[in-house]
C-alpha positions in Angstrom: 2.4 13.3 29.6 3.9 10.5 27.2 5.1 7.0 28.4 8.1 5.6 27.0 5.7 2.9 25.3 3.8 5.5 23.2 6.5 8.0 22.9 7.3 8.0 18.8 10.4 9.9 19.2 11.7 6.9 21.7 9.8 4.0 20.4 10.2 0.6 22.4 8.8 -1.4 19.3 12.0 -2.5 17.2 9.4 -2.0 13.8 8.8 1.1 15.1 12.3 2.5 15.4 13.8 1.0 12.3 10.6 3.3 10.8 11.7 5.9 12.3 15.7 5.7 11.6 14.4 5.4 8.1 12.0 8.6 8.0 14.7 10.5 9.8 17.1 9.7 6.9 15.2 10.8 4.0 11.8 12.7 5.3 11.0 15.8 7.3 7.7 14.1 9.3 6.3 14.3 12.7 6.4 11.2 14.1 2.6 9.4 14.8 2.4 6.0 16.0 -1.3 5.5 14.0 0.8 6.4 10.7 3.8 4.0 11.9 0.9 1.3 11.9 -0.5 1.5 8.7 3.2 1.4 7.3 3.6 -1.4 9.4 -0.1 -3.2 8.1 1.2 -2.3 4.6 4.1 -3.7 4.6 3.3 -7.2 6.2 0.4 -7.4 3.2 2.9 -6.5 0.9 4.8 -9.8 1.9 7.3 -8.2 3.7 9.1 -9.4 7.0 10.3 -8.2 9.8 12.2 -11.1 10.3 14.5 -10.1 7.1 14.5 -6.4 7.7 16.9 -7.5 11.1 18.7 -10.4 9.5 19.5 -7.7 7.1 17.8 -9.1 3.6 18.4 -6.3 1.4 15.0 -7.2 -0.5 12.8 -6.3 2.8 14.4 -3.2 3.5 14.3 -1.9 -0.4 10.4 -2.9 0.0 10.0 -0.9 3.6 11.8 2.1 2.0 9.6 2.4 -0.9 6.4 2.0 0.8 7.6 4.5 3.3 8.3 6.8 0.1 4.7 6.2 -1.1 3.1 6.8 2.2 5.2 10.4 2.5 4.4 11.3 -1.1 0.7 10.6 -1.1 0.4 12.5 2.3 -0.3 9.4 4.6 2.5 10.8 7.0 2.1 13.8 8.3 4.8 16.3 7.4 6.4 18.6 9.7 6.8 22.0 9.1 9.4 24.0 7.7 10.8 27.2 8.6 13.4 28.6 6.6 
């Protein structure tokens, strides 16, 4: 049974559910909170902050999109299956 602290499709963490609004938009992933932290680690060495992501600096968010588009393309995330 999940919590509501570990559930990735309710996050509680605000990192983890701008992540997540972000993968929804562009990516077909399932949604693993071990994946969401090394996007997280990634991004914080990459100079990024969370900080500007939710005052709304444009520069953060560009950065946090394109590592997310990294992580999907070299398989770090885990993608969801398709059935068409």
């Amino acid at each position: 049974m999940k919590n509501a602290k570990n559930d990735p499709l309710k996050p509680v963490r605000a990192d983890y559910r701008i992540l997540k609004k972000i993968l929804d938009s562009s990516y077909k992933v399932l949604h693993i909170p071990e994946e969401y932290d090394l996007i997280i680690l990634v991004f914080e060495k990459a100079g990024g902050s969370w900080e500007g992501i939710f005052e709304g600096d444009i520069d953060a968010i560009r950065l946090l999109k394109k590592i997310a588009k990294v992580a999907y393309k070299r398989e770090y995330l885990t993608h969801a299956s398709t059935w068409d």
